[in-house]
PDB file of the backbone (N, CA, C, O) and the ligand in Angstrom, with CONECT records:
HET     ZN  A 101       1
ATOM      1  N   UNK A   1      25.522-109.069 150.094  1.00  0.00           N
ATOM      2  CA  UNK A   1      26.345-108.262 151.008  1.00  0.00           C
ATOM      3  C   UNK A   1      26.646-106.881 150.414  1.00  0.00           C
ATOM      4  O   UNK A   1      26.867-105.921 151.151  1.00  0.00           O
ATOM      5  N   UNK A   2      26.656-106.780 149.001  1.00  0.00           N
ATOM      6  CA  UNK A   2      27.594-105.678 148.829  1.00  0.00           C
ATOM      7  C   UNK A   2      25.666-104.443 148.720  1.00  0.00           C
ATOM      8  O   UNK A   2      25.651-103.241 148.986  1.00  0.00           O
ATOM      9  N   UNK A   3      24.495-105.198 148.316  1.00  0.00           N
ATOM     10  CA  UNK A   3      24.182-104.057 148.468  1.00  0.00           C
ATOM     11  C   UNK A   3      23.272-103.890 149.934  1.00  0.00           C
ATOM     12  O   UNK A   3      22.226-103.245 149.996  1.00  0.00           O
ATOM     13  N   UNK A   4      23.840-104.541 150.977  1.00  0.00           N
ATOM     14  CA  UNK A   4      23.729-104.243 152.541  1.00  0.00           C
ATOM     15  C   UNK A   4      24.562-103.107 152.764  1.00  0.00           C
ATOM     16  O   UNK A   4      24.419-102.139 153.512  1.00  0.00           O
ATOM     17  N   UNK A   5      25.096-103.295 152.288  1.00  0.00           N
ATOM     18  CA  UNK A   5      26.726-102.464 152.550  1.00  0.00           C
ATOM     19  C   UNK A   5      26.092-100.827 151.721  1.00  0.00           C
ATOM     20  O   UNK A   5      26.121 -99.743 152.303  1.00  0.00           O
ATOM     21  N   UNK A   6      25.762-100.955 150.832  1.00  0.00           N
ATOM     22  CA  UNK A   6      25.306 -99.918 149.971  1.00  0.00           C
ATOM     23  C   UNK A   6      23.954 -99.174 150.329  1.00  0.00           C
ATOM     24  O   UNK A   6      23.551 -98.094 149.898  1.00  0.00           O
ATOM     25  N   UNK A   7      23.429 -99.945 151.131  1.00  0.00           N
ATOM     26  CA  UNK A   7      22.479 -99.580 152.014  1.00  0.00           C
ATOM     27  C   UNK A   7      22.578 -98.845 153.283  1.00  0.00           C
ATOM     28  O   UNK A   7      21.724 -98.075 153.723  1.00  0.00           O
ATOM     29  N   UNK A   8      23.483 -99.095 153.724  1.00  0.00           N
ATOM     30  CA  UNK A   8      24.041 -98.965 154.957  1.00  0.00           C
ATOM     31  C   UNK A   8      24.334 -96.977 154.766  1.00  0.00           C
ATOM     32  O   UNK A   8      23.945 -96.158 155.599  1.00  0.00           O
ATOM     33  N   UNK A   9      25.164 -96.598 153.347  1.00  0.00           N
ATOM     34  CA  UNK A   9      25.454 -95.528 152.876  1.00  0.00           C
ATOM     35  C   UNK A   9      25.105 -94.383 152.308  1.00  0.00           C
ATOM     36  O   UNK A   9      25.769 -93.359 152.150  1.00  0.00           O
ATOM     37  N   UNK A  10      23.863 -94.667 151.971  1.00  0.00           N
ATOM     38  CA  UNK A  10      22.619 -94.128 151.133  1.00  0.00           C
ATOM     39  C   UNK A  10      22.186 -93.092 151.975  1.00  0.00           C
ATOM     40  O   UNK A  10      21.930 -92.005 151.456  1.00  0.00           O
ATOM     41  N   UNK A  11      22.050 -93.253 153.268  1.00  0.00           N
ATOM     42  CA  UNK A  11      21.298 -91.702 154.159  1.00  0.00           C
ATOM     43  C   UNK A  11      22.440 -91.306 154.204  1.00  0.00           C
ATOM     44  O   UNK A  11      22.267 -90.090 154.290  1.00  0.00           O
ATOM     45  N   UNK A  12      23.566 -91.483 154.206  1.00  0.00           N
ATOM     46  CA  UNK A  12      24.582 -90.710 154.670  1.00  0.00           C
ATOM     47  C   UNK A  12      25.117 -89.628 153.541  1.00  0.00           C
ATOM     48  O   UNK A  12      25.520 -88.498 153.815  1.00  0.00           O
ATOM     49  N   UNK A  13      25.032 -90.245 152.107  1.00  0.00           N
ATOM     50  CA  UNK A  13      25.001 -89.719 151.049  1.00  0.00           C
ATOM     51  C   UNK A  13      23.857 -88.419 150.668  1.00  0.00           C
ATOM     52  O   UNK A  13      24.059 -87.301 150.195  1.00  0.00           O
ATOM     53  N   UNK A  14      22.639 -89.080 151.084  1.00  0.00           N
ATOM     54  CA  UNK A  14      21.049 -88.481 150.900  1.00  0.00           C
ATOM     55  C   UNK A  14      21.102 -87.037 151.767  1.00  0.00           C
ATOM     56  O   UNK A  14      20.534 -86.001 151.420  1.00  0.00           O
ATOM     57  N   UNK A  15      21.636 -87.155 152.557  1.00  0.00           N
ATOM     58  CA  UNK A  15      21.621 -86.320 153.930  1.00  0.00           C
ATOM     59  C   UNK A  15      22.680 -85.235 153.394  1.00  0.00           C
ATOM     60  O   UNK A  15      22.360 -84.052 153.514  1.00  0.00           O
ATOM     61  N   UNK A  16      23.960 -85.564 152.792  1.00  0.00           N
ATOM     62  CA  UNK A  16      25.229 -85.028 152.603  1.00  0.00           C
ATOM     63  C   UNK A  16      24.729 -83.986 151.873  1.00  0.00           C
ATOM     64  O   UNK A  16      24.687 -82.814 152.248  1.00  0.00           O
ATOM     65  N   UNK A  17      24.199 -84.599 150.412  1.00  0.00           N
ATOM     66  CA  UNK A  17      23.685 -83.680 148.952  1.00  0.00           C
ATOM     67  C   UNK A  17      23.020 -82.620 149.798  1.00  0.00           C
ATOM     68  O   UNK A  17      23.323 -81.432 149.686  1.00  0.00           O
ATOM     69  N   UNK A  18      21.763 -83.229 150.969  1.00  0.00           N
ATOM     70  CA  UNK A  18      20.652 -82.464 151.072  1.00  0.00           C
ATOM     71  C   UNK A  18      21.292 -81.260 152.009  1.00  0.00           C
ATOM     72  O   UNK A  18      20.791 -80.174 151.717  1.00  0.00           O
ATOM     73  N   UNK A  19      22.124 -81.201 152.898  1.00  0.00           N
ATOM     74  CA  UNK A  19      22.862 -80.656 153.711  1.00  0.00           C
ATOM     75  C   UNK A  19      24.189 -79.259 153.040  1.00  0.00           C
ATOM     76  O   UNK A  19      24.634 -78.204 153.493  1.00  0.00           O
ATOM     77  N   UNK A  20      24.385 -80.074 151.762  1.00  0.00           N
ATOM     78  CA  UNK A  20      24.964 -79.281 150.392  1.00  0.00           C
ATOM     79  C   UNK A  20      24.370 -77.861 150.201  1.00  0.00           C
ATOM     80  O   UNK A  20      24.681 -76.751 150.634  1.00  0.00           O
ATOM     81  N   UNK A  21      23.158 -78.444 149.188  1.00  0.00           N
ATOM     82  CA  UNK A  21      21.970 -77.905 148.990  1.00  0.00           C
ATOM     83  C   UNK A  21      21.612 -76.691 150.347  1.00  0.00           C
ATOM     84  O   UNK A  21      21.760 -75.506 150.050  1.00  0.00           O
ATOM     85  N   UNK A  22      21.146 -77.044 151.811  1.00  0.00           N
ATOM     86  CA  UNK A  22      20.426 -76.423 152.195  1.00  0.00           C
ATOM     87  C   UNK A  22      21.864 -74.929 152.627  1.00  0.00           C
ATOM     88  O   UNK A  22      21.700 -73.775 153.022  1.00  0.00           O
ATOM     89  N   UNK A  23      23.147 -75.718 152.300  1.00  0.00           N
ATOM     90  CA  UNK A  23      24.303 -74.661 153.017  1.00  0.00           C
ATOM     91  C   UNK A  23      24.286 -73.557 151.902  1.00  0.00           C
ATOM     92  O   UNK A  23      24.327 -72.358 152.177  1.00  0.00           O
ATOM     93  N   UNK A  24      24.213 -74.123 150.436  1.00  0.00           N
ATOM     94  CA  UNK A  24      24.786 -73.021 149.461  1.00  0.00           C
ATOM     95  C   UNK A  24      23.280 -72.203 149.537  1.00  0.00           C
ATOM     96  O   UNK A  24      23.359 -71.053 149.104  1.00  0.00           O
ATOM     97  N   UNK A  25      22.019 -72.581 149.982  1.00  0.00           N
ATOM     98  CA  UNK A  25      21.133 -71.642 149.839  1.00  0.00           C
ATOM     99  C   UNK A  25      21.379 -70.510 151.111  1.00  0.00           C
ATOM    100  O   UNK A  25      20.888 -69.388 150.981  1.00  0.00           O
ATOM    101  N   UNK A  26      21.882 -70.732 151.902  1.00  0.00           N
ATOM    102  CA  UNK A  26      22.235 -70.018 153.150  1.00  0.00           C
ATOM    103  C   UNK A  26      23.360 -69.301 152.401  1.00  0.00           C
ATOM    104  O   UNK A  26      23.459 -68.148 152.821  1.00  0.00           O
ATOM    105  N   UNK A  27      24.057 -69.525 151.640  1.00  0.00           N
ATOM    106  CA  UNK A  27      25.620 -68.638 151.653  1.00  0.00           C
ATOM    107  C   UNK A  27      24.797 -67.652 150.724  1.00  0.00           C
ATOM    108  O   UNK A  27      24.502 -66.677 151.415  1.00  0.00           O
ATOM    109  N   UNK A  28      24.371 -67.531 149.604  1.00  0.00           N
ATOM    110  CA  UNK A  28      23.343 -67.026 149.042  1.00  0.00           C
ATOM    111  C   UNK A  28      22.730 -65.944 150.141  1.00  0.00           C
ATOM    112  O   UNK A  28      23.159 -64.804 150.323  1.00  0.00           O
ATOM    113  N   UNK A  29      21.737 -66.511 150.755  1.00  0.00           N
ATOM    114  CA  UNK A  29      20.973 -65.431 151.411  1.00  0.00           C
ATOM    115  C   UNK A  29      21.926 -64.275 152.256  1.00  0.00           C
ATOM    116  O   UNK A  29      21.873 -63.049 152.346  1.00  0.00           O
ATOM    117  N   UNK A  30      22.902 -65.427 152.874  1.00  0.00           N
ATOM    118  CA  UNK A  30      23.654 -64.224 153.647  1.00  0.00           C
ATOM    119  C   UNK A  30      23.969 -63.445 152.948  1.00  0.00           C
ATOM    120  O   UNK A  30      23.483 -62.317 153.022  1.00  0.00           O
ATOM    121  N   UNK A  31      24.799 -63.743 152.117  1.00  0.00           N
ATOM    122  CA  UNK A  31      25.097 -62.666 151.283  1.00  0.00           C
ATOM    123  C   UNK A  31      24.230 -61.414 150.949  1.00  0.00           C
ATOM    124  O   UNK A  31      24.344 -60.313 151.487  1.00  0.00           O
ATOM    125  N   UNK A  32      23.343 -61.761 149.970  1.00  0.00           N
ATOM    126  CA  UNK A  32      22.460 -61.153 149.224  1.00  0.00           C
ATOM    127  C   UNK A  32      21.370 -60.068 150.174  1.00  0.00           C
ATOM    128  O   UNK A  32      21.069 -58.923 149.840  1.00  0.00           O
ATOM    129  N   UNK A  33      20.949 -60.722 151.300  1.00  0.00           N
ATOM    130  CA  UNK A  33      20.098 -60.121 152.081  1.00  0.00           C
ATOM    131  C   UNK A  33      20.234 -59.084 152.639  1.00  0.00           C
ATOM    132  O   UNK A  33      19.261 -58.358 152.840  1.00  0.00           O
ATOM    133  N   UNK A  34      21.439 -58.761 153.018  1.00  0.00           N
ATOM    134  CA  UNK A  34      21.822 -57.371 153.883  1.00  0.00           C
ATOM    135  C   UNK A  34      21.846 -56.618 152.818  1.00  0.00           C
ATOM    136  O   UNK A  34      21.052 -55.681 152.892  1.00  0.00           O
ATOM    137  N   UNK A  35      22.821 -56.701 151.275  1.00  0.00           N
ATOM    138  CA  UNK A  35      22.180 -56.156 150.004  1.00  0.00           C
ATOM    139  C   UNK A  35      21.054 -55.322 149.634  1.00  0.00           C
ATOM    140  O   UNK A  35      20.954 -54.100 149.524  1.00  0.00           O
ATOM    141  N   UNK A  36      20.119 -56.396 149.446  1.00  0.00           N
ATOM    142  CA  UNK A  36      18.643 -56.040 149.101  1.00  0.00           C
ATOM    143  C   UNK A  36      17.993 -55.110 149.796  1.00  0.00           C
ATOM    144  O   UNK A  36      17.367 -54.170 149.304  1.00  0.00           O
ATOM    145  N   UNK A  37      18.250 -55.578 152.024  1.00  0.00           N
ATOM    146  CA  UNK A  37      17.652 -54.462 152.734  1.00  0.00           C
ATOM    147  C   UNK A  37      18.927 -53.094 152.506  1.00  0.00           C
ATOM    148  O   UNK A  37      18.569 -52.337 153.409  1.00  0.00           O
ATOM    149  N   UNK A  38      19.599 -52.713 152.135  1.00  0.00           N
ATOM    150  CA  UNK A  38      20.403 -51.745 152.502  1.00  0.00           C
ATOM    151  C   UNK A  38      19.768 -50.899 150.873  1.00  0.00           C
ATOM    152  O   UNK A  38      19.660 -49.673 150.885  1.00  0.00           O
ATOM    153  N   UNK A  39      19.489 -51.499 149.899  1.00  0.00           N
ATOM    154  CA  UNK A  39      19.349 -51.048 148.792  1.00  0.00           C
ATOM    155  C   UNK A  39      17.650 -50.142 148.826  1.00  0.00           C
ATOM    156  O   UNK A  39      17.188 -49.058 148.470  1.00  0.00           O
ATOM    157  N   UNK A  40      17.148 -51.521 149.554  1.00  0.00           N
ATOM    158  CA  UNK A  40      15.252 -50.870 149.832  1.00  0.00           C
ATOM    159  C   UNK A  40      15.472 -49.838 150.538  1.00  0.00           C
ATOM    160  O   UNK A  40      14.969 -48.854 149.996  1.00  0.00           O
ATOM    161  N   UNK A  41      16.124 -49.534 151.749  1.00  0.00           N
ATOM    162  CA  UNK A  41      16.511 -48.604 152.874  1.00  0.00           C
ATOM    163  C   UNK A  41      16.714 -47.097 152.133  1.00  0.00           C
ATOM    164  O   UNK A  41      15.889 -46.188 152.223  1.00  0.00           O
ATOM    165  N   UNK A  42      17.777 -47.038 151.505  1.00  0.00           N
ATOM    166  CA  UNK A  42      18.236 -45.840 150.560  1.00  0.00           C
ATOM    167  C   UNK A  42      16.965 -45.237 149.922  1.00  0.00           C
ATOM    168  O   UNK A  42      16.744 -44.040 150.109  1.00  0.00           O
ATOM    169  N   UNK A  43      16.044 -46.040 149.122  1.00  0.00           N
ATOM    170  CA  UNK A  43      15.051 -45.678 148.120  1.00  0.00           C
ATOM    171  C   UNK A  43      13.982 -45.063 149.441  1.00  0.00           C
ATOM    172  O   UNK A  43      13.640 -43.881 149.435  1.00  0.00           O
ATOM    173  N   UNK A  44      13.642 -45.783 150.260  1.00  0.00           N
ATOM    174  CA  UNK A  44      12.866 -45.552 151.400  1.00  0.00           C
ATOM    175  C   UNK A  44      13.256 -44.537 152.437  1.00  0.00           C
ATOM    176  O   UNK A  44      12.410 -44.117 153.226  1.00  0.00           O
ATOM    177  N   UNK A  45      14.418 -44.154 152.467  1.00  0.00           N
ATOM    178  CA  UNK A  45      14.995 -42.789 153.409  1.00  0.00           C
ATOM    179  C   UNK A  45      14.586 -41.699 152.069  1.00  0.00           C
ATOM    180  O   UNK A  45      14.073 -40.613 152.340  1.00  0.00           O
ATOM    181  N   UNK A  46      14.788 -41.990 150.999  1.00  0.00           N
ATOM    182  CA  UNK A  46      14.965 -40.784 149.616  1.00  0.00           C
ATOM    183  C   UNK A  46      13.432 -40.608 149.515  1.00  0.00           C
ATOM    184  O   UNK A  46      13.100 -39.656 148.808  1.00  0.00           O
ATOM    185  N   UNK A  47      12.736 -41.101 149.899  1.00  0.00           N
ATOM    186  CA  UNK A  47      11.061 -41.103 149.575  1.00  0.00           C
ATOM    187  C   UNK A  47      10.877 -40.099 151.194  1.00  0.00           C
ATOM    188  O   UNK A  47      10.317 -39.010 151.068  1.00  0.00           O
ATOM    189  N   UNK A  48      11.279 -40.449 152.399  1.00  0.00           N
ATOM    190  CA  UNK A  48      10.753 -39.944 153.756  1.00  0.00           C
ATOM    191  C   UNK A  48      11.341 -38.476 153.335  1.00  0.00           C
ATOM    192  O   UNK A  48      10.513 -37.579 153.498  1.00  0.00           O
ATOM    193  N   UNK A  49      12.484 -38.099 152.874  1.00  0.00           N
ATOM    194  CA  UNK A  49      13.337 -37.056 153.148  1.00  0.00           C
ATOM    195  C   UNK A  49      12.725 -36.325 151.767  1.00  0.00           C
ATOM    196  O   UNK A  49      12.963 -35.144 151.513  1.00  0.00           O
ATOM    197  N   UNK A  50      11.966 -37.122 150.972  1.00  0.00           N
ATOM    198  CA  UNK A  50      11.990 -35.910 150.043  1.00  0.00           C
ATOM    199  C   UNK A  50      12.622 -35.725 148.477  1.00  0.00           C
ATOM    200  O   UNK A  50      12.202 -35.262 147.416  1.00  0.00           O
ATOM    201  N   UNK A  51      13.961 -36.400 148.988  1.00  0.00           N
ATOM    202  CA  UNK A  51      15.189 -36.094 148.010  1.00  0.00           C
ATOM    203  C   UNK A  51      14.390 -37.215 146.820  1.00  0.00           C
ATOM    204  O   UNK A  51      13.458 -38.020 146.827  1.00  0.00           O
ATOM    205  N   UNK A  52      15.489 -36.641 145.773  1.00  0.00           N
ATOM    206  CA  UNK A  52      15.239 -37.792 144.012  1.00  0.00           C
ATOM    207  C   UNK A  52      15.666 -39.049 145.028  1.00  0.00           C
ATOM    208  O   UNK A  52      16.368 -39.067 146.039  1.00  0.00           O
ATOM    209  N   UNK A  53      14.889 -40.155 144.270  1.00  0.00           N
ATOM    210  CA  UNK A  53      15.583 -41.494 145.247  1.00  0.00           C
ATOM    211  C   UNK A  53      16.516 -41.755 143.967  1.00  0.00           C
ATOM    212  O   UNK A  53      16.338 -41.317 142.830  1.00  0.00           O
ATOM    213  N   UNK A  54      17.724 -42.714 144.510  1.00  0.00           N
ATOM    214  CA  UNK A  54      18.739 -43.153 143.774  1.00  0.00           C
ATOM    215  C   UNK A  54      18.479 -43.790 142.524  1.00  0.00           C
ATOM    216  O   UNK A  54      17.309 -44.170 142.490  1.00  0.00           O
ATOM    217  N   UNK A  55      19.181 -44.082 141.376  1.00  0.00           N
ATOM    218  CA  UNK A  55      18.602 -44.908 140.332  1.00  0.00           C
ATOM    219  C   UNK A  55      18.789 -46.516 141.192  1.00  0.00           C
ATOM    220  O   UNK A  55      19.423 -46.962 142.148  1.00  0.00           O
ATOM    221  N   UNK A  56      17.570 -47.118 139.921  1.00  0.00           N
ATOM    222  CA  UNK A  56      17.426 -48.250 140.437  1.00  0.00           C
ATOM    223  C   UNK A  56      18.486 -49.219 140.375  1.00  0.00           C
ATOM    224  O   UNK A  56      18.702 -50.098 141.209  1.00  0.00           O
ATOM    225  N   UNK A  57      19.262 -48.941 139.104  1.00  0.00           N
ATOM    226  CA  UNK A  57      19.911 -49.812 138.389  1.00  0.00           C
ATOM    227  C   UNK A  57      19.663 -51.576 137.979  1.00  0.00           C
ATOM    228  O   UNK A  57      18.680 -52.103 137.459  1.00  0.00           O
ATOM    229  N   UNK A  58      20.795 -52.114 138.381  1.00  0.00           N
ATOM    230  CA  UNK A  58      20.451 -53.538 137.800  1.00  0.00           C
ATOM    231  C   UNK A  58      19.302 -54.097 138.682  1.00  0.00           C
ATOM    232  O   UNK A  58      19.157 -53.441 139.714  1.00  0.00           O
ATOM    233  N   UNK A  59      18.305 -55.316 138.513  1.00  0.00           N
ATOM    234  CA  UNK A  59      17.862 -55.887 139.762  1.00  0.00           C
ATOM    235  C   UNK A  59      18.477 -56.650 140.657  1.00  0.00           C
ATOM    236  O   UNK A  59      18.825 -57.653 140.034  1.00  0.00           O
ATOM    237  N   UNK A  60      18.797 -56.743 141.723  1.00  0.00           N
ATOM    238  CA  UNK A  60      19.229 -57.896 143.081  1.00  0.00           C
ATOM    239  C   UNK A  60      18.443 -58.342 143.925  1.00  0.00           C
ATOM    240  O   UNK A  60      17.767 -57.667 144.702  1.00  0.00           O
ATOM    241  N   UNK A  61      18.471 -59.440 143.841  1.00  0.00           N
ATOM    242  CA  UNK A  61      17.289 -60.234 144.624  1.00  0.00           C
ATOM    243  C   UNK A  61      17.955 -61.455 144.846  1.00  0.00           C
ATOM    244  O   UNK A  61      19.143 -61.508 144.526  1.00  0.00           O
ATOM    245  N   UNK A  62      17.395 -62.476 145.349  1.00  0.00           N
ATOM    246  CA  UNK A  62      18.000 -63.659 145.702  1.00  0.00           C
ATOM    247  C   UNK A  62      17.835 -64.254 144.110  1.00  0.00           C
ATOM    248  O   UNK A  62      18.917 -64.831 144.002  1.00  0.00           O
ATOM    249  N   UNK A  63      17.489 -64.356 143.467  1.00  0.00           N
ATOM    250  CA  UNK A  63      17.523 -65.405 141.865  1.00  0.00           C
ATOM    251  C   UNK A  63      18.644 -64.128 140.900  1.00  0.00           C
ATOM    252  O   UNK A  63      19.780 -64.494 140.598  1.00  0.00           O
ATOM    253  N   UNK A  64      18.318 -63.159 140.635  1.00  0.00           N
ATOM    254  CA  UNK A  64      19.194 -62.224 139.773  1.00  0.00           C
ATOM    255  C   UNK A  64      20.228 -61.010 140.822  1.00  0.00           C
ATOM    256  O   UNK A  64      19.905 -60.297 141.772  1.00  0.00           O
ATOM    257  N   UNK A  65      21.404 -61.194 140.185  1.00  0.00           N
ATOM    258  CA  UNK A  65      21.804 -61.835 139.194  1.00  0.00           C
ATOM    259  C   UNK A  65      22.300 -63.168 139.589  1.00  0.00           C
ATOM    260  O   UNK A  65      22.622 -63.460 140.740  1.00  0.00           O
ATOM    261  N   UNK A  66      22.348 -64.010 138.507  1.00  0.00           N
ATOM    262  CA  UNK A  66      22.731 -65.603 138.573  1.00  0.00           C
ATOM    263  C   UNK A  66      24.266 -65.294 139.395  1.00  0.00           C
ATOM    264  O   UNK A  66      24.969 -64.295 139.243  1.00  0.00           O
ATOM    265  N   UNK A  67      24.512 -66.376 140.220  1.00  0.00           N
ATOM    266  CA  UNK A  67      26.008 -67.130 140.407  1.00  0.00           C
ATOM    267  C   UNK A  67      26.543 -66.979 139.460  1.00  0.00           C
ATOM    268  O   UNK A  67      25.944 -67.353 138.452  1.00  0.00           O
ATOM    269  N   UNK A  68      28.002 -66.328 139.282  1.00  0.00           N
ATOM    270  CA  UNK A  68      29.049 -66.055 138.281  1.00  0.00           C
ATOM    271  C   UNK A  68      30.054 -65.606 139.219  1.00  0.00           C
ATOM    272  O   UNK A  68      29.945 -65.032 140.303  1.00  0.00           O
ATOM    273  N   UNK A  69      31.256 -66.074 138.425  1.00  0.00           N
ATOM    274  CA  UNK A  69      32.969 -66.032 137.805  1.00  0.00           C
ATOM    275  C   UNK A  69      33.006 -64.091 138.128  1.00  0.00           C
ATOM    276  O   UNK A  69      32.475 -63.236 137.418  1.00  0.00           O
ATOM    277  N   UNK A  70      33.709 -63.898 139.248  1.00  0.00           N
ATOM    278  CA  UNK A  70      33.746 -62.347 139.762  1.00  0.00           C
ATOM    279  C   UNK A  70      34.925 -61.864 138.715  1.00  0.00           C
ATOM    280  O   UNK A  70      35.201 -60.685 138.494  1.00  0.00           O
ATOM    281  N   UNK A  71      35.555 -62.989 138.122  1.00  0.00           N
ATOM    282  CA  UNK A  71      36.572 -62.546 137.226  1.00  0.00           C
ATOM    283  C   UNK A  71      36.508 -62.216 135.666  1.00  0.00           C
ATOM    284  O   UNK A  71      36.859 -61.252 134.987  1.00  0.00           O
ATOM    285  N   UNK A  72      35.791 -63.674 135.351  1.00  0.00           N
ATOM    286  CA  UNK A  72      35.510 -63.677 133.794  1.00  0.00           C
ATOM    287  C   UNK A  72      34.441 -64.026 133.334  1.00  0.00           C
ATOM    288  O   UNK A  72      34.333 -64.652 132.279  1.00  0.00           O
ATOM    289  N   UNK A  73      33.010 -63.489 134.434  1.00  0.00           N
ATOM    290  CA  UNK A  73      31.877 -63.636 134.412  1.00  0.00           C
ATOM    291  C   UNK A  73      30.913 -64.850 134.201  1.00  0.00           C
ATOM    292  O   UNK A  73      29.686 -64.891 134.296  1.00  0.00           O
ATOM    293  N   UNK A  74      32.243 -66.287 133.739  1.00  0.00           N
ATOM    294  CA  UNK A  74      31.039 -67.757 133.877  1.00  0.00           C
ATOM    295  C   UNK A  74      30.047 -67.340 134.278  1.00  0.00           C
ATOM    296  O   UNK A  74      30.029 -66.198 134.737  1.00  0.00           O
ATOM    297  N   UNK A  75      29.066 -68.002 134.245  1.00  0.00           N
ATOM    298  CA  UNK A  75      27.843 -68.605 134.763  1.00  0.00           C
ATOM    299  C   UNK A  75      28.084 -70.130 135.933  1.00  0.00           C
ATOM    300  O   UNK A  75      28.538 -71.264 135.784  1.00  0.00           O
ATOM    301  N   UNK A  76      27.656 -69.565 136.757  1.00  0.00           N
ATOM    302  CA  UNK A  76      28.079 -70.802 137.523  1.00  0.00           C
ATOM    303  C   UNK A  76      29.642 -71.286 137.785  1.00  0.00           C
ATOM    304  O   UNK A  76      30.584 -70.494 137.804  1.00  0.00           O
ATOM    305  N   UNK A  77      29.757 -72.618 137.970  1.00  0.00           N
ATOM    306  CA  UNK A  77      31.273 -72.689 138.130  1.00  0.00           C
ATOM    307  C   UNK A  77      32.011 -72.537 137.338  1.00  0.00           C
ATOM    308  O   UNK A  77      31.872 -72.814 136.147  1.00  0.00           O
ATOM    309  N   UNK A  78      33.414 -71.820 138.141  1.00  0.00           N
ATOM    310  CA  UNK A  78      34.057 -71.742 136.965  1.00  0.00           C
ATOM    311  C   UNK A  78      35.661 -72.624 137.111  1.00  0.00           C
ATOM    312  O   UNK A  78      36.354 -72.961 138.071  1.00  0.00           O
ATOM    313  N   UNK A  79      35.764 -72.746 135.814  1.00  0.00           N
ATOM    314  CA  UNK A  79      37.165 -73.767 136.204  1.00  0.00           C
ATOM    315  C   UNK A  79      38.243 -73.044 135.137  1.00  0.00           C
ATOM    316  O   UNK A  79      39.218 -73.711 134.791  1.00  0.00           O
ATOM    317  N   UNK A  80      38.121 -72.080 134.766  1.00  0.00           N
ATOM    318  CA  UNK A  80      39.282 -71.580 134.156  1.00  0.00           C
ATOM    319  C   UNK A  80      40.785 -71.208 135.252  1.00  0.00           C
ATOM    320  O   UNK A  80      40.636 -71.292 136.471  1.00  0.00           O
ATOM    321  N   UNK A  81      41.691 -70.946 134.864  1.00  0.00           N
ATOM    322  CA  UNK A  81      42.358 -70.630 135.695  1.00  0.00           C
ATOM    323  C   UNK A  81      43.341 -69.268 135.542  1.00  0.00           C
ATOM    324  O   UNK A  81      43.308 -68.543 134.548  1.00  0.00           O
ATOM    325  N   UNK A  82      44.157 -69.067 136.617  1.00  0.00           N
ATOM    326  CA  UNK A  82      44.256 -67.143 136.337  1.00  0.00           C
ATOM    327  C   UNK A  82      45.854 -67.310 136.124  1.00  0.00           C
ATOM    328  O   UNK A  82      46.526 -68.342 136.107  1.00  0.00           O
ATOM    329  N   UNK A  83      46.078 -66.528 136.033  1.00  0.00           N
ATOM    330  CA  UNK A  83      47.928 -65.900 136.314  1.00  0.00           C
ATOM    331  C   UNK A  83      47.604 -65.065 137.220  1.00  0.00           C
ATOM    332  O   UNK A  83      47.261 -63.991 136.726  1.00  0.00           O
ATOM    333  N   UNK A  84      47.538 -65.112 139.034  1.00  0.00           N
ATOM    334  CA  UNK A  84      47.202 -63.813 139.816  1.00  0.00           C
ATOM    335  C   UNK A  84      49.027 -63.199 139.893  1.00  0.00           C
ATOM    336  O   UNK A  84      49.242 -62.159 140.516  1.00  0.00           O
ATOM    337  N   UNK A  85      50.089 -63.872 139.282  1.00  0.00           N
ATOM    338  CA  UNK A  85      50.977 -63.070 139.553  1.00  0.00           C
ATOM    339  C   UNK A  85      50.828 -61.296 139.485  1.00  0.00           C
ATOM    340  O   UNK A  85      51.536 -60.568 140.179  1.00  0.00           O
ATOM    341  N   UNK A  86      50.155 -60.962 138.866  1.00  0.00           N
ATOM    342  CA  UNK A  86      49.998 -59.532 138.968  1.00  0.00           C
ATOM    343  C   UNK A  86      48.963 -58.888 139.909  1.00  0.00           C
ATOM    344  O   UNK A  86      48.852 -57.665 140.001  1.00  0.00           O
ATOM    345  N   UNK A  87      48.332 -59.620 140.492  1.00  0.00           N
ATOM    346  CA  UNK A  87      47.574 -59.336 142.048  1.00  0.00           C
ATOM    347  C   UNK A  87      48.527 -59.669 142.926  1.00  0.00           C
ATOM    348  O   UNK A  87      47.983 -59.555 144.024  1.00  0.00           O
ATOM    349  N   UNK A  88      49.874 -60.088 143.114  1.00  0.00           N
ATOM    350  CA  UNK A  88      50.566 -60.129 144.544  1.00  0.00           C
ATOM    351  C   UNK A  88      51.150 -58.210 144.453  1.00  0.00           C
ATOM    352  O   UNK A  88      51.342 -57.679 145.547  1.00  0.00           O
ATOM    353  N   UNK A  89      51.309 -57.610 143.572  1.00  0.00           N
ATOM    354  CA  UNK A  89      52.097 -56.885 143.849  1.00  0.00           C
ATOM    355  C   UNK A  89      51.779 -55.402 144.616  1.00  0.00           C
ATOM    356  O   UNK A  89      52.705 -54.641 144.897  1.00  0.00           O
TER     357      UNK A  89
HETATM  358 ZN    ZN A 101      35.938 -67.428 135.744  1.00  0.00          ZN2+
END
């Protein structure tokens, strides 16, 4: 019984992860994508018009730079925690 039961749970689990997975690659792209075209756009108006095109600076793309801590730069998740008392004011 118990692994009927455990059976029973397994797509629902399988499906969950995979559903995980396919959301954080979407939050990612949204993000990143309007980025990337607004960045190509600039270099590509500076090339039609003539002008120096902008520096390149860092690369952005969907893999670089990695997921990180907007605060204290982790890698990935981060579980430190803040004092924002000095962001209410
Ligand atoms: Zn952090």
């Amino acid at each position: 019984m118990v692994s009927s039961s455990w059976a029973a749970w397994l797509p629902a689990v399988v499906f969950g992860i995979f559903g995980l997975l396919i959301g954080s690659f979407l939050n990612v792209v949204i993000y990143r994508l309007p980025k990337m075209l607004e960045r190509q756009w600039i270099v590509e108006y500076a090339e039609i018009t003539g002008n120096a095109a902008p520096e390149a600076g860092a690369p952005f793309n969907l893999l670089v730079p990695r997921s990180h801590c907007t605060k204290c730069g982790h890698l990935g998740f981060c579980v430190e925690t803040y004092d924002n008392s000095e962001e209410k004011e």
